[in-house]
C-alpha positions as CSV (number, residue, x, y, z in Angstrom):
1,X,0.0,0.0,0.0
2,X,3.1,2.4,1.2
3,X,4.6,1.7,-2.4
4,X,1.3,2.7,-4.2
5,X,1.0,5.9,-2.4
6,X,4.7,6.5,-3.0
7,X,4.1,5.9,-6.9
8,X,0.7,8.1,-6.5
9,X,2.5,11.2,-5.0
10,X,5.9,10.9,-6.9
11,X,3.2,10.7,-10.1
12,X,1.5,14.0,-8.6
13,X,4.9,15.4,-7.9
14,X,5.6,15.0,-11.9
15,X,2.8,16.3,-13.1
16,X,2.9,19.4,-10.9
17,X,6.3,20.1,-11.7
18,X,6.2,19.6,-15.4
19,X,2.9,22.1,-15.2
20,X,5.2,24.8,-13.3
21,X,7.4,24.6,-15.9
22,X,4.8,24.9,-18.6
23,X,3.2,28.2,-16.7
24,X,5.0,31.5,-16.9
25,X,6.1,32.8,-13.2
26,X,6.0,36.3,-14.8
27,X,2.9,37.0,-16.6
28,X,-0.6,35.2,-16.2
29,X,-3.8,36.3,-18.0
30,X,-6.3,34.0,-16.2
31,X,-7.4,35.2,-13.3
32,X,-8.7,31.3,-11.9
33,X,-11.9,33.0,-11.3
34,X,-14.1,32.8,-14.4
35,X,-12.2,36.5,-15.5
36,X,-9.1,37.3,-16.8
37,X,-6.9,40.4,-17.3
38,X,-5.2,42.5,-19.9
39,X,-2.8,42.1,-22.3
40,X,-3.5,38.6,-22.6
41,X,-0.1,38.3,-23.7
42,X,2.2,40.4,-22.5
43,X,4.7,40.1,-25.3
44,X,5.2,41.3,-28.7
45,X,3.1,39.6,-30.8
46,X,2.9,42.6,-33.4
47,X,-0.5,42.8,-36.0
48,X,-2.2,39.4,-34.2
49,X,-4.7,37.3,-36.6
50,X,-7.0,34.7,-35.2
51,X,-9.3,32.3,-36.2
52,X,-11.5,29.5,-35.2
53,X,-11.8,26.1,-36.5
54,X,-14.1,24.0,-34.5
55,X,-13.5,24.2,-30.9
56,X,-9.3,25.2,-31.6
57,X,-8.3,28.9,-32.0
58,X,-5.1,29.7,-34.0
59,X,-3.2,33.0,-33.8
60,X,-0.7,34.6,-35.8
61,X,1.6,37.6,-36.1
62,X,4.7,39.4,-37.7
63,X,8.0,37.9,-37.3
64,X,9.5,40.8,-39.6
65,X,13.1,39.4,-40.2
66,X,13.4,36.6,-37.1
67,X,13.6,32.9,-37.8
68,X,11.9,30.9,-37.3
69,X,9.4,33.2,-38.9
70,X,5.2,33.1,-38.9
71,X,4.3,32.2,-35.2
72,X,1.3,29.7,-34.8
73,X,0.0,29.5,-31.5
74,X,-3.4,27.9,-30.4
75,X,-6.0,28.3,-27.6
76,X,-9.3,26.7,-26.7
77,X,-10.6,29.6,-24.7
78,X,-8.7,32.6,-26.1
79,X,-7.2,33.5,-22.8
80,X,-4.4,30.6,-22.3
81,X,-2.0,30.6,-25.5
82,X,0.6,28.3,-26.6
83,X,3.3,28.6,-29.0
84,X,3.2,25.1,-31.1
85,X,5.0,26.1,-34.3
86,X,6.1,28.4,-36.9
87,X,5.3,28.1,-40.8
88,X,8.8,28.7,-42.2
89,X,12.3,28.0,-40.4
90,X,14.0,30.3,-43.2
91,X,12.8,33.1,-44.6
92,X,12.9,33.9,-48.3
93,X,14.3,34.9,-50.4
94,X,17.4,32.7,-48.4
95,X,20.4,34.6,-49.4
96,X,18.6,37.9,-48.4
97,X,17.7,36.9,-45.2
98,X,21.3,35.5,-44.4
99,X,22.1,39.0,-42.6
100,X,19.6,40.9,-40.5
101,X,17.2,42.8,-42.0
102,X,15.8,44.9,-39.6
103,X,12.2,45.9,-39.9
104,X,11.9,43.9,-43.3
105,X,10.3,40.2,-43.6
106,X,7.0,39.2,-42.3
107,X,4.6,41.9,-41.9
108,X,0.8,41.3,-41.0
109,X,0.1,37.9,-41.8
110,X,-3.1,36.6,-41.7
111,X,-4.5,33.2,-41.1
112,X,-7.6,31.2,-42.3
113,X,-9.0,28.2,-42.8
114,X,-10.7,27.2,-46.4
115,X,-11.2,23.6,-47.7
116,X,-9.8,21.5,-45.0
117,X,-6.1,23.5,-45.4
118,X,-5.2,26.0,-43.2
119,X,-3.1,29.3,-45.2
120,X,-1.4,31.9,-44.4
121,X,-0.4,35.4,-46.4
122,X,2.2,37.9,-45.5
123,X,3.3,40.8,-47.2
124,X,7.4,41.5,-47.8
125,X,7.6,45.2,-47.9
126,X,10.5,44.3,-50.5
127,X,9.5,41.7,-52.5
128,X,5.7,41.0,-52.3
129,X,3.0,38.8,-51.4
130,X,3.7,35.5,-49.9
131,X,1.4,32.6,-49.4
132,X,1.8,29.1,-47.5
133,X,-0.3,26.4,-46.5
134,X,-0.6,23.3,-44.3
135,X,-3.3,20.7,-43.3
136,X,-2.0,20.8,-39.4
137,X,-1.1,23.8,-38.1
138,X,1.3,22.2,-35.9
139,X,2.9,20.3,-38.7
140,X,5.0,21.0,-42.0
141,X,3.8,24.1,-43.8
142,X,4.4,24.5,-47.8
143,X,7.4,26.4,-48.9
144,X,6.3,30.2,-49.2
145,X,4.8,31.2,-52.3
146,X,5.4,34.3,-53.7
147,X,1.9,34.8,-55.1
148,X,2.4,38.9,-56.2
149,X,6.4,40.1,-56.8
150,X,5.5,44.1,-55.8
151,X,7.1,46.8,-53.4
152,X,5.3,48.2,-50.7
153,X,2.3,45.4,-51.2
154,X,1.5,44.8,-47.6
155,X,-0.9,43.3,-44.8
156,X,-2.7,41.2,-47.2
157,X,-5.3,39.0,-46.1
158,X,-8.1,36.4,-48.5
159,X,-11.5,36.4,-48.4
160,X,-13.4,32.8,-50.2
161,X,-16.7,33.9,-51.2
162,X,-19.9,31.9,-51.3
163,X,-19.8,30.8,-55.2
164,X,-15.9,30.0,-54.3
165,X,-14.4,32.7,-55.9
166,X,-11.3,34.4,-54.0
167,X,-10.4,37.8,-53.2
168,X,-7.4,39.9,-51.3
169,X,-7.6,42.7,-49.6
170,X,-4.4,44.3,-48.6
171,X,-2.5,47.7,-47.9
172,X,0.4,49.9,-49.4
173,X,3.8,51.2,-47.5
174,X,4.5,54.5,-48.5
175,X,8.2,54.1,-47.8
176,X,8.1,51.4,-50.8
177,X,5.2,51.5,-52.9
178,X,5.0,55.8,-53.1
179,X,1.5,55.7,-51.8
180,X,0.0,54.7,-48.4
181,X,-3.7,55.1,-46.5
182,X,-5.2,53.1,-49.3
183,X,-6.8,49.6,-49.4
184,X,-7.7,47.6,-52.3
185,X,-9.1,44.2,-53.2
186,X,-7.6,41.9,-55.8
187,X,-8.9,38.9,-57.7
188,X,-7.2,35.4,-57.0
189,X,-7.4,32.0,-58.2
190,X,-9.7,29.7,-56.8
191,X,-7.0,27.6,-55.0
192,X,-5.8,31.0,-53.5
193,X,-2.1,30.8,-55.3
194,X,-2.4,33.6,-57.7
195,X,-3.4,36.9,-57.8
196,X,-5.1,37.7,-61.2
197,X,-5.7,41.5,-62.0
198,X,-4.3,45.1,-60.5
199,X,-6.8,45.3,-58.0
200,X,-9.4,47.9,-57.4
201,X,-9.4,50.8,-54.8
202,X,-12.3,50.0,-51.9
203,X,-11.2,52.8,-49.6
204,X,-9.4,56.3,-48.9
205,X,-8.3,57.1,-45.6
206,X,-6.7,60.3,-46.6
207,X,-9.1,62.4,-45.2
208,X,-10.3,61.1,-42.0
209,X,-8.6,57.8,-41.7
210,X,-4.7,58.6,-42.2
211,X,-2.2,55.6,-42.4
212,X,-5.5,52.9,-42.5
213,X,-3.8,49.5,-42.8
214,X,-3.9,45.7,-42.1
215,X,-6.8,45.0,-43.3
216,X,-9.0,41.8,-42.3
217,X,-11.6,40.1,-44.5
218,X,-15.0,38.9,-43.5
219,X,-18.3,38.0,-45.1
220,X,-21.4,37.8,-42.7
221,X,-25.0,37.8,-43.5
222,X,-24.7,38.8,-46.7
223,X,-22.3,41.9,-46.3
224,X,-18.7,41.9,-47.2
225,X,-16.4,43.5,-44.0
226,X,-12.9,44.8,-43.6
227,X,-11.6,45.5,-40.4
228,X,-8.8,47.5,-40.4
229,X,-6.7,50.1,-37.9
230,X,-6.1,53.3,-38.6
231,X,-4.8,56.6,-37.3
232,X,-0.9,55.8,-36.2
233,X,0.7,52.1,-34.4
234,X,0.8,54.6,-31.3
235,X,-1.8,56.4,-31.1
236,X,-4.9,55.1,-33.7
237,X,-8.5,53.1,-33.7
238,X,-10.0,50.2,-34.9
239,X,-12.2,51.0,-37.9
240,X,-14.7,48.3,-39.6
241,X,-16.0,48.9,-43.2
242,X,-19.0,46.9,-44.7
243,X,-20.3,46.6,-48.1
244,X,-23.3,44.4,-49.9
245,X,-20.6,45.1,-53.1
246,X,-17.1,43.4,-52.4
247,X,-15.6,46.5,-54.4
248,X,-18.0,49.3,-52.2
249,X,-19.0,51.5,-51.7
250,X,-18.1,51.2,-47.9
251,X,-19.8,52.1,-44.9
252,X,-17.4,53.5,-42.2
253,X,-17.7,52.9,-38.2
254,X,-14.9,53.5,-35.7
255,X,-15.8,50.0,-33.5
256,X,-13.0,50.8,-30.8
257,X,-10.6,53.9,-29.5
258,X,-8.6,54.6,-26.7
259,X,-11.3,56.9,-25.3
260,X,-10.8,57.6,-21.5
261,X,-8.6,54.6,-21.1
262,X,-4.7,54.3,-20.6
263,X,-4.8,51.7,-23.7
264,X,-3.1,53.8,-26.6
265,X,-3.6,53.2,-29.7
266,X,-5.8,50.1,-29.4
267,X,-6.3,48.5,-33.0
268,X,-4.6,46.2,-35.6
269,X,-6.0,42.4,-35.0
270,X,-9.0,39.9,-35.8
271,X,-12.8,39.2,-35.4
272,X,-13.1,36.0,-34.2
273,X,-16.4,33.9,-32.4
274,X,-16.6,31.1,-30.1
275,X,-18.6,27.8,-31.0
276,X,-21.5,29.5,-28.3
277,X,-21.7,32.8,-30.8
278,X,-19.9,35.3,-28.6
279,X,-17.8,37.4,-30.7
280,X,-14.6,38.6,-29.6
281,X,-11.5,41.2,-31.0
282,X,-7.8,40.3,-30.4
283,X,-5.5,43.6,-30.9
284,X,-2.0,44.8,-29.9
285,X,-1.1,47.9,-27.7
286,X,2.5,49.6,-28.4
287,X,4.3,49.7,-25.6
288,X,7.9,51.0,-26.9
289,X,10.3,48.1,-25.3
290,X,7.7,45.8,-24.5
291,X,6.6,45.9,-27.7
292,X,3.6,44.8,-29.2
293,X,1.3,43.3,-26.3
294,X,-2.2,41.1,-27.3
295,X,-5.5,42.0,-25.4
296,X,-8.6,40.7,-26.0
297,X,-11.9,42.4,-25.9
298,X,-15.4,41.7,-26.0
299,X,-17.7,42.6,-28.6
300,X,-21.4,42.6,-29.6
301,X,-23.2,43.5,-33.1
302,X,-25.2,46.5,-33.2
303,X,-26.9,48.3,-36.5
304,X,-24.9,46.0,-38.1
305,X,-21.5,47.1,-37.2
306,X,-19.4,45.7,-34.2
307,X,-19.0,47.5,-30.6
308,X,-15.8,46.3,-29.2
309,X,-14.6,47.0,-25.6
310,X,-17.2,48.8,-23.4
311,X,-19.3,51.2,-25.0
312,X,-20.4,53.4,-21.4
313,X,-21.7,56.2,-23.8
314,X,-23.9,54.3,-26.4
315,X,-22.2,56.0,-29.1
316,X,-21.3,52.8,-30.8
317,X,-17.4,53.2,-30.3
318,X,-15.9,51.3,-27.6
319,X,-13.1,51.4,-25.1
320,X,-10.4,48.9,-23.9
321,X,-11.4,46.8,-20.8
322,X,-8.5,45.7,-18.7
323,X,-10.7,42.9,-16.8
324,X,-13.6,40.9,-17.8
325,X,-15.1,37.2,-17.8
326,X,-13.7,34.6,-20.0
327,X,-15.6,34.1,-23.1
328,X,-17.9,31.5,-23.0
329,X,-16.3,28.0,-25.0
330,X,-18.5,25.2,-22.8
331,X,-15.1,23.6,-21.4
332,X,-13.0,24.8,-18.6
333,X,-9.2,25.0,-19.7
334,X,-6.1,24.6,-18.5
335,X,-3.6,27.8,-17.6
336,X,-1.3,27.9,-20.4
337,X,1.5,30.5,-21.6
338,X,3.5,31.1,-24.4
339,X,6.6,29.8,-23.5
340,X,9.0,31.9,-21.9
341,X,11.9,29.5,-19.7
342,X,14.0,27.1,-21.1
343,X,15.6,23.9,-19.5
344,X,17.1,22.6,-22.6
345,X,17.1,19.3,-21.7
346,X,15.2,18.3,-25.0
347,X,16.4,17.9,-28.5
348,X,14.7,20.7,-29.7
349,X,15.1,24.1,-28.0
350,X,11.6,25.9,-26.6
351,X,9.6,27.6,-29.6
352,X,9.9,31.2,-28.1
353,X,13.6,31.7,-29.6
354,X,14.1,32.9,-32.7
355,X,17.3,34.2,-34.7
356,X,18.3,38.0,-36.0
357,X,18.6,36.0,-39.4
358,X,18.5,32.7,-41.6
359,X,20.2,30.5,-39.3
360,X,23.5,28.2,-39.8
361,X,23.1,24.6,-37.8
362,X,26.5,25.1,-36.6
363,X,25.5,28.2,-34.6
364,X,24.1,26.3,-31.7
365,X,22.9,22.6,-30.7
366,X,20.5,21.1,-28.3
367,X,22.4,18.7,-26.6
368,X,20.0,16.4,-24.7
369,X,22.8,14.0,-23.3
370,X,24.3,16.8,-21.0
371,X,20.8,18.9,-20.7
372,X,22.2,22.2,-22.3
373,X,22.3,24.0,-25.4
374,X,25.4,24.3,-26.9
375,X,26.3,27.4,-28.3
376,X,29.3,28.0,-30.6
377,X,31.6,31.5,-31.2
378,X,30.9,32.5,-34.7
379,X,33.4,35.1,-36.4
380,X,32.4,38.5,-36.3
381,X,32.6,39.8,-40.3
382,X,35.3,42.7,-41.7
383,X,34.2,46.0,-40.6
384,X,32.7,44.8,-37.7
385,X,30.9,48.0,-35.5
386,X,28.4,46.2,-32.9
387,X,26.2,43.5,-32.9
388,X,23.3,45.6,-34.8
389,X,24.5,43.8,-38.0
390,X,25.3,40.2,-36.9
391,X,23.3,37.6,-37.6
392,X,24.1,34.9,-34.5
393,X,22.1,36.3,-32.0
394,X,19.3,34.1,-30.3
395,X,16.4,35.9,-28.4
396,X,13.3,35.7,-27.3
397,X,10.6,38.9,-26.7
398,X,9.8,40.0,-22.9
399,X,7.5,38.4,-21.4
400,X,5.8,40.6,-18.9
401,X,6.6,44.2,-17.6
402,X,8.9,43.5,-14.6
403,X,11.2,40.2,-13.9
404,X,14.7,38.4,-13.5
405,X,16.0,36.5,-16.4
406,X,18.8,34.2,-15.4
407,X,20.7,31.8,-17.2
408,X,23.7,29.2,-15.8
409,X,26.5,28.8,-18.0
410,X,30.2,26.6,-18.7
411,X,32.3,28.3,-20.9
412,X,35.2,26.7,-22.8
413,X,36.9,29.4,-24.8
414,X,39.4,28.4,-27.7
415,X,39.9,31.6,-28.8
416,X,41.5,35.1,-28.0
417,X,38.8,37.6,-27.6
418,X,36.1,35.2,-27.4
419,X,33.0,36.8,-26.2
420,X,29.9,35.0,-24.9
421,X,27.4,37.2,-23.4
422,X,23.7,38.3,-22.5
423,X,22.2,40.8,-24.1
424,X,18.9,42.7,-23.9
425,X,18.8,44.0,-27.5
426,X,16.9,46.8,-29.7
427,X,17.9,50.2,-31.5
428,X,20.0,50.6,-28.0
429,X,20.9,47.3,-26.5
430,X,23.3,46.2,-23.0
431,X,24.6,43.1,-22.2
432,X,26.7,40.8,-19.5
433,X,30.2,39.7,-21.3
434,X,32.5,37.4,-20.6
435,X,35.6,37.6,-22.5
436,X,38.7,35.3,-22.8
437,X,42.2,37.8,-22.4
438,X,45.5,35.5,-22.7
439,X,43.7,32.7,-21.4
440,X,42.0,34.1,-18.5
441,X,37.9,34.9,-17.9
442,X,36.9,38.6,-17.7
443,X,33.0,39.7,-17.3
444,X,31.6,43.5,-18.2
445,X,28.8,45.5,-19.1
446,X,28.9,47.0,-22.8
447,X,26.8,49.4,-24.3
448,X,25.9,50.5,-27.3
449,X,23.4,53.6,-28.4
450,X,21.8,54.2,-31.3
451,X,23.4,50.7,-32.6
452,X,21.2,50.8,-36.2
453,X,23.5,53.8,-36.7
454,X,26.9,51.8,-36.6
455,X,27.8,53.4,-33.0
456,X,30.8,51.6,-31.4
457,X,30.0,50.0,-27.6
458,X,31.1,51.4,-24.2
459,X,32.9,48.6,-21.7
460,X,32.7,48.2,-18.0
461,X,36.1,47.6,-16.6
462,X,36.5,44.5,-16.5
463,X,36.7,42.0,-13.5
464,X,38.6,39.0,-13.0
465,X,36.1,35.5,-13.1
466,X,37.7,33.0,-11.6
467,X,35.3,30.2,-12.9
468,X,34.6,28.5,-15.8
469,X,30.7,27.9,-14.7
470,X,29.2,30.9,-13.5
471,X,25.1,32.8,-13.7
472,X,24.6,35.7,-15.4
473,X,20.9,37.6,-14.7
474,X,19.6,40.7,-16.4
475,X,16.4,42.5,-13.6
476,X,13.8,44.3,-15.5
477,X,12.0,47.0,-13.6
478,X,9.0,49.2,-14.8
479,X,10.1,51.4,-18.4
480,X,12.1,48.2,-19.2
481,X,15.2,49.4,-16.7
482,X,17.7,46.7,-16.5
483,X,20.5,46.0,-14.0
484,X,22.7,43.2,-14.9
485,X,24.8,41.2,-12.5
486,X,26.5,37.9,-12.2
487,X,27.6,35.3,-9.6
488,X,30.2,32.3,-9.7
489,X,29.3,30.5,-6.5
490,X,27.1,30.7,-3.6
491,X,23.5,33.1,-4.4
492,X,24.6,35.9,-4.3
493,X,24.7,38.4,-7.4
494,X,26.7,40.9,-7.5
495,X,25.8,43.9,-10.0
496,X,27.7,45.0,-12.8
497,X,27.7,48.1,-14.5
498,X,25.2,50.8,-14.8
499,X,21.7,50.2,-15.4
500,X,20.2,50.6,-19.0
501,X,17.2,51.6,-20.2
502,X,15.6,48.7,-22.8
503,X,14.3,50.2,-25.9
504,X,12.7,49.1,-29.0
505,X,13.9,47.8,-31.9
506,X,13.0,48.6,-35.7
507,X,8.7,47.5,-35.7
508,X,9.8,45.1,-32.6
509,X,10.0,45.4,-28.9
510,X,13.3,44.9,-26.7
511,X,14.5,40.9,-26.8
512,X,16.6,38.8,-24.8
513,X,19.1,36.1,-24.9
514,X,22.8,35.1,-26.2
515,X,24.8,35.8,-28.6
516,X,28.9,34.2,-29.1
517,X,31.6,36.0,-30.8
518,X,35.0,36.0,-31.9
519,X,37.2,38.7,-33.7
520,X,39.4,36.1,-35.6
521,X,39.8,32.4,-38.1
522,X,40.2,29.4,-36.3
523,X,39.6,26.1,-37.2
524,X,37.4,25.3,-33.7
525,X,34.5,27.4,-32.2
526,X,35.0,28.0,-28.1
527,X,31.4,26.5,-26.3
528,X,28.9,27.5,-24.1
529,X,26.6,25.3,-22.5
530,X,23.8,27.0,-21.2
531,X,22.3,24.2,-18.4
532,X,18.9,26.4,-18.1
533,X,17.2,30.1,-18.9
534,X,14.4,30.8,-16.4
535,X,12.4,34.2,-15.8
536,X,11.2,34.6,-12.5
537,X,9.3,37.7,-10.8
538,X,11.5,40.2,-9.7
539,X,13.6,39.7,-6.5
């Protein structure tokens, strides 16, 4: 009986440790109590895209230039989110995408569901319109397609019609294309893989709807809808257009705005219902470092136009809630979050880190037998300035407003001026670095501001580490304020440098992680095995 009991609580023991692991310590959206809170997501999940198939709901987002590239991450309940894949691991066109191209690559993707294949569109500022497709999400997605070769062609998203004909509605960057604050709808093939005339104007935001973009396509009870932000990332609303003519003309309704609220800029995301006929809206809310954060809010159908948020005046424009009850999907679900910590004790790394650019395997390894990941120095190229323009970085986004992210690491440098460090990085970025000097560990803080702009970093003096395996932590305070320190034995850290205010990167927020470097040739890479990466709240 003892040894059953044993087996029962070691089995309980298990589970609840594999769930802790599962659960981010830093951010949770479900309150436990039939409500949750906002963002739903407090990471940067920029231009979201949902939809429903059956009782499963799929999101999307931009990747811009990080690979693996076109995040899919599912829900049953749209509160409790999971990242279970991404439709490309390198982004085309390959070559290209071999060095960082900041701000370029994925941008507003969309997602839906037609003929038992799932596809998703994304426009390339540079090169066009991409499609690819899948029959599980989860599983191998098609090469991408590029379905329109254009510049400035951008947030494009299809629309199947009742007799099965297909249609694209997308938007223009100015900085490519020489026009902006325009939508139009295009023809495509049936099977949704070519685009088949120049495409007809449906709207003008000119005059009161400046910079209207990522549009979303929807037909319901006989009217054709576009959903679609306008007004500014920072500082716009969430307008909905509806037609009985897929070309117009267009009614106009401003569905949700930041109103009274702190929520700035609240637009850019999907329409999406539950199986019990709620409907609901998924945006983003820029916050600068944090970048691109996902609420959710309610919405109901009135005059024919959707309220989102909480309409107090009746005027038929809502306002961002930051608490409300769950919507209503019949089943209970388990707390899940996107994944944020990372053990790497598997033979794949967690889902949440992505590259600066097309990846080489030789970069980095899972390697399950010692339950570490096993990062490699990689030359840095001629006319090296700062990392702004390497490719070798691996991060992951923020994953709430405040916490510790720590990570234990052995180092086994082969190489002068081997530097293995981590970083918090954007248009500004810091980091913790330990560098091999005539075969001897130093650690410091560097700097570098304004790094798109080629500025050289700023170095700590150094300080002698007299250990191979040490911890290196980065604290995160409100307005993304980080304080890096370090420790080689016992627990406790001892700061390092001067604290450093996080800030954005080009259309992304602040990102964490590693990144291994050497100045010179040589025929072996120094390692670093990184034994775990855990956030935790803020000590």
């Amino acid at each position: 009986m003892r040894s059953i009991l044993a087996a029962i609580v070691l089995a309980f023991a298990c589970v609840a440790a594999l769930f802790s692991q599962d659960v981010s310590k830093v951010w949770i959206a479900d309150n436990g109590d039939g409500t949750y809170r906002n963002p739903i997501i407090h990471a940067d999940y920029s231009d979201p895209d949902v939809i429903r198939v059956g009782d499963d709901f799929y999101m999307t987002a931009s990747s811009f230039n990080a690979v693996p590239g076109l995040p899919i991450l599912h829900s049953k309940d749209l509160i409790n989110w999971r990242i279970i894949n991404h439709a490309f691991r390198e982004q085309e066109p390959i070559e290209v995408f071999r060095k960082p191209q900041h701000g370029g690559g994925v941008w507003a993707p969309s997602i839906r569901f037609h003929g038992g294949e799932f596809y998703l569109y994304y426009g390339d500022p540079d090169f066009g319109i991409y499609m690819t497709k899948a029959q599980d999400p989860a599983g191998e997605w098609s090469k991408p397609l590029l379905i329109k070769e254009a510049k400035g062609w951008i947030d494009p998203c299809p629309l199947w019609d009742d007799d099965g004909n297909a249609y694209l509605v997308h938007a223009f960057a100015g900085s490519r294309a020489g026009i902006k604050s325009v939508l139009a709808v295009n023809k495509m093939s049936k099977d949704g893989m070519h685009i088949l005339d120049d495409g007809v104007l449906v709207f003008d935001g000119h005059e009161k709807h400046p910079t209207v973009e990522g549009p979303k396509f929807y037909k319901l009870n006989g009217y054709y809808y576009i959903s679609a932000p306008a007004g500014g990332v920072a500082t716009g609303w969430q307008l909905v257009l509806r037609s009985k003519n897929i070309y117009g003309p267009y009614e106009e309704k401003i569905a949700l705005a930041q109103g009274k609220t702190q929520i700035n800029g609240p637009h850019q995301g999907a329409l999406v219902d539950t199986p019990t006929g709620e409907w609901w809206f998924i945006h983003f809310q820029d916050r600068g470092a944090y970048g691109r954060i996902i609420h959710l809010q309610p919405t109901v159908w009135k005059n024919g136009f959707p309220v989102i948020g909480k309409d107090a005046d009746g005027d038929g424009t809502g306002e961002p809630v930051m608490r409300f009850r769950k919507p209503n999907v019949r089943k209970a679900s388990p707390i899940t979050t996107p994944q944020d910590s990372d053990e790497f004790n598997n033979s794949q790394i967690g889902l949440q880190w992505q590259w600066h650019a097309n990846a080489e395997a030789a970069w980095a390894f899972p390697f399950p037998q010692r339950g570490v990941l096993r990062v490699n120095s990689v030359q840095t190229p001629e006319g090296y300035k700062n990392l702004w323009d390497l490719p070798n970085l691996i991060l992951q986004k923020f994953p709430a407003e405040e916490f510790t992210a720590t990570a234990k690491v052995k180092l086994e440098p082969r190489f002068e001026g081997e530097r293995f460090a981590l970083v918090v990085m954007g248009l500004d970025y810091s980091l913790v670095g330990v560098t091999d000097r005539q075969g001897k560990l130093f650690i410091s803080q560097s700097t570098a501001k304004d790094a798109d702009k080629g500025t050289a970093e700023t170095e700590s003096t150094p300080i002698a580490l007299n250990a191979s395996e040490f911890y290196l932590r980065v604290s995160v305070t409100k307005d993304a304020i980080c304080t890096f320190s370090f420790r080689t034995d016992g627990k406790t850290f001892t700061d390092l440098g001067t604290q450093f205010k996080a800030r954005e990167g080009r259309w992304i927020g602040a990102k964490v992680g590693f990144v291994y470097t050497r100045p010179g040739r040589f025929n072996d890479a120094g390692t670093a095995d990184i034994d775990w990466f855990r956030f935790d709240k803020l000590q």
